[in-house]
N, C-alpha and C positions, 0 to 999 in steps of 0.2 A: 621599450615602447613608450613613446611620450603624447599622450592623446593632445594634451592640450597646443602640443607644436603642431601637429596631423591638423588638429582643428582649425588653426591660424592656418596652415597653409592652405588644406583646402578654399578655404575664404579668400586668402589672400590670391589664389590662381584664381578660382572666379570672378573676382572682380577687378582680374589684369591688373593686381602691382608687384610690379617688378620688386620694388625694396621692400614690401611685406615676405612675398616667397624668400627672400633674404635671409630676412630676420627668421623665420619659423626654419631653414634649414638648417641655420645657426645656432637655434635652441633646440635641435635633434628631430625634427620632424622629416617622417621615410620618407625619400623622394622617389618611393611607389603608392603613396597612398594612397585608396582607394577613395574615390569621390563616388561611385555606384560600388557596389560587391563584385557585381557579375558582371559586369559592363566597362566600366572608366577608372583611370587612372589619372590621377593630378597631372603626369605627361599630354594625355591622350585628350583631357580638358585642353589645354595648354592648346596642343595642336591645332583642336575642333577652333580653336580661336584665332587661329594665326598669331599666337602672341611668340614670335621670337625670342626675345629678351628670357621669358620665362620659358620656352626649351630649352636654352642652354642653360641656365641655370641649373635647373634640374637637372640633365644630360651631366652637366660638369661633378651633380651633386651623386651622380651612381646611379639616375634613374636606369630601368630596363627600355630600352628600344624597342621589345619585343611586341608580342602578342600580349595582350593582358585578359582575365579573366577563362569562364568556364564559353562564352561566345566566341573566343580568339580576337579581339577586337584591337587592331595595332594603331599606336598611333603616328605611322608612313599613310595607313590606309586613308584614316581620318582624313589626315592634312590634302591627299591627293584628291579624297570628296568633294573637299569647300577648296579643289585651289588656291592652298597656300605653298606656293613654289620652292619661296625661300626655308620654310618651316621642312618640309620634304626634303631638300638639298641638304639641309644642317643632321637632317638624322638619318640621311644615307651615308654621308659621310663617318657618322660614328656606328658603322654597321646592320641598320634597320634591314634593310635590302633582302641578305640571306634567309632571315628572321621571319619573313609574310608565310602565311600557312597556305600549303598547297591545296586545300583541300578545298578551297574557294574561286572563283574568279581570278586570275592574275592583276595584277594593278594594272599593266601595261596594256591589256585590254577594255581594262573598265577606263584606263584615261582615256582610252581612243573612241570609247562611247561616249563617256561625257563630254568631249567637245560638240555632240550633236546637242545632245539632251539639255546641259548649258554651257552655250557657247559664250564666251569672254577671255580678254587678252590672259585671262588668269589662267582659265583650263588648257590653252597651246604652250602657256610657259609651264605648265606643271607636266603636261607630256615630254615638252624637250629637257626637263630634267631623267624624266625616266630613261630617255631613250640615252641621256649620256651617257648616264650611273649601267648603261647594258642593260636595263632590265628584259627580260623577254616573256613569253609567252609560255604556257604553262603546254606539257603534252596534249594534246586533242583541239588544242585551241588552233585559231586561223592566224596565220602573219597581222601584224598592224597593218598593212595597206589594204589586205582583204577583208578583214575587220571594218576597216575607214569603207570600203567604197562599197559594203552590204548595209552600210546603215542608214543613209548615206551623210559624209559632213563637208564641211565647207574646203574648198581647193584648199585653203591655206593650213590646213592638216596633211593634205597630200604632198604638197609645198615640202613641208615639214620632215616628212617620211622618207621622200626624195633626197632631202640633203645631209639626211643621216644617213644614208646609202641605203634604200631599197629599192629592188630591183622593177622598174615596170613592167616589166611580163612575168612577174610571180605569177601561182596558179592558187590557186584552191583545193584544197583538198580533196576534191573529186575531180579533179584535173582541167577545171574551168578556167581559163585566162580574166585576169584583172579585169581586161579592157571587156569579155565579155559579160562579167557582172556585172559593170558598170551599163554595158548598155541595155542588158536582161531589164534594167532598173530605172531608163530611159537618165540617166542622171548623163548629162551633157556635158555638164563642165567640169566633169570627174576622166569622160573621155577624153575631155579635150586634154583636161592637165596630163590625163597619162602616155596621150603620144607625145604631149611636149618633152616628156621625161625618156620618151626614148621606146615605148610600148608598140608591136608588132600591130599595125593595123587590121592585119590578114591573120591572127592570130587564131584557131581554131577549137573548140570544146571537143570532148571525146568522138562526137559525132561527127568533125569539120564542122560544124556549127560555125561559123563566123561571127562577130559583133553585127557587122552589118549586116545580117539572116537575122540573128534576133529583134536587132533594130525593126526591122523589115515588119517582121512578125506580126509585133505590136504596137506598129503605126507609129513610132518613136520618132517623128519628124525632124527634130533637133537633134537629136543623134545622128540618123542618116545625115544630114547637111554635115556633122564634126566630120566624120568617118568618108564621104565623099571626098569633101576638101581637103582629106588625107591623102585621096587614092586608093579605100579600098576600092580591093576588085569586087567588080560584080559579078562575076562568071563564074567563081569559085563553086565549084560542085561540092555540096556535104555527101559523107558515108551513103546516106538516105536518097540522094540522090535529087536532094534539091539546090536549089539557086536564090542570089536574094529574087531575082525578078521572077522569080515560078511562084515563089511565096508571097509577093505584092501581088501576083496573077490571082492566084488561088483563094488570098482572101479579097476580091474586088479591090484592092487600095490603089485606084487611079493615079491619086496626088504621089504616091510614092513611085508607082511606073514612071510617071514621069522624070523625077528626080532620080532614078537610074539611068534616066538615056532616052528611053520610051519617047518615038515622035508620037504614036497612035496608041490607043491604049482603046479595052473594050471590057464587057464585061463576060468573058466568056469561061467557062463553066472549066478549071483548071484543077484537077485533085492533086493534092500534096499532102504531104507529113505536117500533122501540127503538133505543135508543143506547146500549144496556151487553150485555156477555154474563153471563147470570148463572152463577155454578159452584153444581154442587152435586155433591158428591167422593162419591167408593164407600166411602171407610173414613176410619176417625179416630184419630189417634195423640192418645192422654192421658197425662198427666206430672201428677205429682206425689206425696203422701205416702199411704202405707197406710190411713191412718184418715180420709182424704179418699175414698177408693175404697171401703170400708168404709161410712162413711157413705151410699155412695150406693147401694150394696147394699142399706141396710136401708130406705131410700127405697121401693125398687123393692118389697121383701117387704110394708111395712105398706102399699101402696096395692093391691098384688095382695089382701090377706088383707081389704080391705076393699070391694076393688069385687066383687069376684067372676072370675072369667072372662069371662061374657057379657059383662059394663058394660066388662071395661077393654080388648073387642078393640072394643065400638063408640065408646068414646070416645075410647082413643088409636089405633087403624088395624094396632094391631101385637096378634102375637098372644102370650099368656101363656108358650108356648115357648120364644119370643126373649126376653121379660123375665126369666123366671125366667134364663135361660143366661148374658144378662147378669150378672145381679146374681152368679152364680158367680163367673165369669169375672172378676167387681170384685174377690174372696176369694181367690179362687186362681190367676189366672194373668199379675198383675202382676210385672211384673223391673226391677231396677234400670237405671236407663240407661245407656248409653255412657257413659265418664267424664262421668259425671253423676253428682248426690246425687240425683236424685229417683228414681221410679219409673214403669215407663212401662205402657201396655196399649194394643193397636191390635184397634180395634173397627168391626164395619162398618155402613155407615151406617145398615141397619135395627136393630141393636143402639143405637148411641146414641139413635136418634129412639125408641126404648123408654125408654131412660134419660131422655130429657129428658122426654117425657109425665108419667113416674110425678113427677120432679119439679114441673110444673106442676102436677099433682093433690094433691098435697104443700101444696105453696105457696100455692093457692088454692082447694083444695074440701078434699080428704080430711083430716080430723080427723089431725093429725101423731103423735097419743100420745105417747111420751115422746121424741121428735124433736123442733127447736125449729125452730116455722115460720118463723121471723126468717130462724134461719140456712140454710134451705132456699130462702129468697126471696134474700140475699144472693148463694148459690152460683147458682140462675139465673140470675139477673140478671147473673153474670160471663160464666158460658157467653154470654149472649143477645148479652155486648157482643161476647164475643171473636168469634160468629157474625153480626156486622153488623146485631143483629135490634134 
């Protein structure tokens, strides 16, 4: 043992020089040394840095690929955390691969998480290393493409999955098709990529469940539009014995009868099978700027000063009482939030569904004045997303 080479080297790997790690391997320093006890190795340093130069060094010099310490901590693992592609690739090559402890996560699914969690060109090159080198998925674990489209990441993961051969109508381990997870998850352009890849539109869960039934379900309006402009059928009967349009019935979703075919559509009293709870909350907290709440103040006053009373308690259900209070309430009883920059106001849910009306009457009937329809369409359309509508 030569402390004083271990000592130089450790230093010399932290502070990335290539011809320091040199010299201390030179002068007999272990290229396992331990930079932590329990935890790091002068490789697994190395790694956590992307410093190439100095993996192979050490690699060259007899370091272990393996697992290091009483944590099992490898340094494959490290490098594939911070997306270091090249560092990963250089120590699969010299056997890392076999080496990962089962008794963890697989790597091939934590790379397939972290393209969500953080997304950069590093994290897709560090997954198509794995996927060349074959790594897989550990016993109990999901395939990467069901992994990718439960979390959910960006198409160009699925892209990815796709061109290392996976199949688009893989299942899930409880027999759920791809394309239905994706849409169980309203994620659009996971369906889209997956019929581009070749995915059964009509694909069924154990129950004949369809995507477009699920879609249906939970109002998934982008989905249904991917899934229509496929050709799913609509007619498909599930186990249960329902249809997408019995389940658009069932829970009143007009706008989705329609985008089935529906010329007439009503609200009539239709029992079905559900398979979601839907919420619908007593109050609403809103956040944001003065002149955003302001804004929607004067929403609420130019469609009052233009329907009347009578029109606007039969057209939006609410009465002029609750609208005007509202739009007060927009003016004067917003506060700053909790260390926060914004501003907040907690409204209860007969107050907003006033709020949101006068903006729909805004945005598509009442004559805006000097309001800009655009931007009145823009701001529902954010509410509609953030409400799942």
């Amino acid at each position: 043992m030569n402390e004083a080479a271990d000592h130089d080297l450790i230093e010399a790997v932290r502070a990335g020089d290539k011809a320091a790690v040199e010299r201390a391997l030179a002068d007999g320093a272990d290229p396992d040394a331990a930079v932590d006890r329990r935890r790091a190795s002068v490789l697994i340093e190395a790694a956590r840095g992307g410093r190439l130069g100095i993996v192979r060094a050490l690699v060259e010099a007899g370091a272990s690929v393996g697992p290091f310490g009483q944590f099992g901590v490898s340094p494959l693992r490290v490098a594939m955390l911070q997306a270091h592609a090249d560092v990963a690739e250089h120590l699969i090559a010299h056997g890392a691969l076999p080496l990962e402890p089962t008794r963890r996560t697989s790597l091939l699914t934590e790379a397939v998480t972290y393209t969500r969690h953080r997304p950069r060109p590093a994290a897709l090159a560090m997954l198509r290393v794995l996927l060349e080198a074959g790594a897989t998925p550990l016993p109990g674990e999901e395939t990467p493409l069901i992994t990718a489209v439960m979390q959910p990441v960006a198409p160009a993961v699925l892209r990815l999955l796709f061109a290392q051969g996976a199949d688009a109508d893989q299942l899930r381990s409880d027999g759920t098709p791809a394309i239905v997870v994706a849409a169980r998850r309203g994620d659009h352009a996971a369906v889209d990529t997956l019929l581009l890849a070749g995915a059964d539109v009509n694909a069924g869960d154990r129950q004949g469940r369809t995507a477009l039934m699920h879609a249906v379900e939970r109002n998934e309006q982008r989905v249904i539009a991917v899934l229509r402009e496929a050709g799913a059928a609509v007619d498909t009967v599930s186990a249960d014995g329902m249809t997408a349009l019995r389940l658009a019935q069932g829970w009143h979703r007009q706008n989705v009868q329609f985008m089935l075919g529906e010329m007439r559509v009503g609200m009539d009293d239709v029992p079905i099978v559900r398979t979601v709870v839907r919420i619908s909350p007593v109050g609403v907290r809103l956040a944001g700027d003065p002149p955003m709440f302001r804004l929607m103040a004067s929403v609420i006053d130019v469609v009052l000063d233009d329907l009347g009373d009578d029109e606007w308690a039969v057209r939006s259900g609410s009465s002029t009482e609750t609208a005007r209070a509202v739009a007060q309430r927009f003016r004067d009883d917003i506060a700053p939030g909790l260390h926060a920059s914004w501003f907040e106001l907690e409204v209860t849910a007969h107050e907003f569904a006033a709020a949101r009306s006068a903006l729909l009457e805004l945005a598509y009937g009442t004559t805006p004045g000097g309001v800009s329809r655009l931007e009145i369409v823009d701001l529902l359309e954010e509410i509609e997303r953030q409400l799942g509508r």
